[in-house]
N, C-alpha and C positions, 0 to 999 in steps of 0.2 A: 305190419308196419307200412307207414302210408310212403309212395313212392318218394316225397320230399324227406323224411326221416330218413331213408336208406339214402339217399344221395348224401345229407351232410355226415350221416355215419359212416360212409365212405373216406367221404373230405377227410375228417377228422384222424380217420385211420391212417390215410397216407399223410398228413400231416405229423402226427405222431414218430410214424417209421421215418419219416425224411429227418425232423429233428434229433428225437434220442437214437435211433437205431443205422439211420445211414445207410440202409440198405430198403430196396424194393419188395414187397411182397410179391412170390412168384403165381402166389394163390390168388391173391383179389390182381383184376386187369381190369376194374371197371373203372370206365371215362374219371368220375368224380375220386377217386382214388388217386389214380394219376394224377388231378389238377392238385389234390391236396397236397400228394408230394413233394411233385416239384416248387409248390409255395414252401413247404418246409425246408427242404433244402436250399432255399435262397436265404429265408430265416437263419437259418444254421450258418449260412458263409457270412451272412451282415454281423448278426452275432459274434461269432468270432473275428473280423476285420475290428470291430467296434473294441473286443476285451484286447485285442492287438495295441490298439491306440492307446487305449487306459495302459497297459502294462507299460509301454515304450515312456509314457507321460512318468508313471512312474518311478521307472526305473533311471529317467534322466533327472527323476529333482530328485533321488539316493546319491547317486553318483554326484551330484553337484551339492547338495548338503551334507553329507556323511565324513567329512574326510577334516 
């Protein structure tokens, strides 16, 4: 594998774990691992901030047409 493949397979890997899994791999510590993560993890909080607002939006025109 050519050194640029292992880096974005890295990326993508701690992209992966910081989105669906939440948690750090103890095994890979490689640099591009890390940078994927922590992008995922920022993903994962806008993500949810974002389904926060839709829900709140929602659940204010229930309440205000429901009744």
């Amino acid at each position: 594998m050519s050194y640029l493949n292992e880096c974005f397979s890295n990326f993508k890997d701690g992209v992966s774990d910081g989105v669906l899994i939440g948690v750090k791999s103890d095994s890979n510590r490689n640099y591009y691992y890390k940078l994927g993560y922590d992008f995922g993890i920022t993903l994962y909080c806008e993500l949810n901030e974002e389904q926060g607002e839709n829900n709140e939006k929602t659940n204010n025109w229930t309440r205000t047409y429901k009744s």
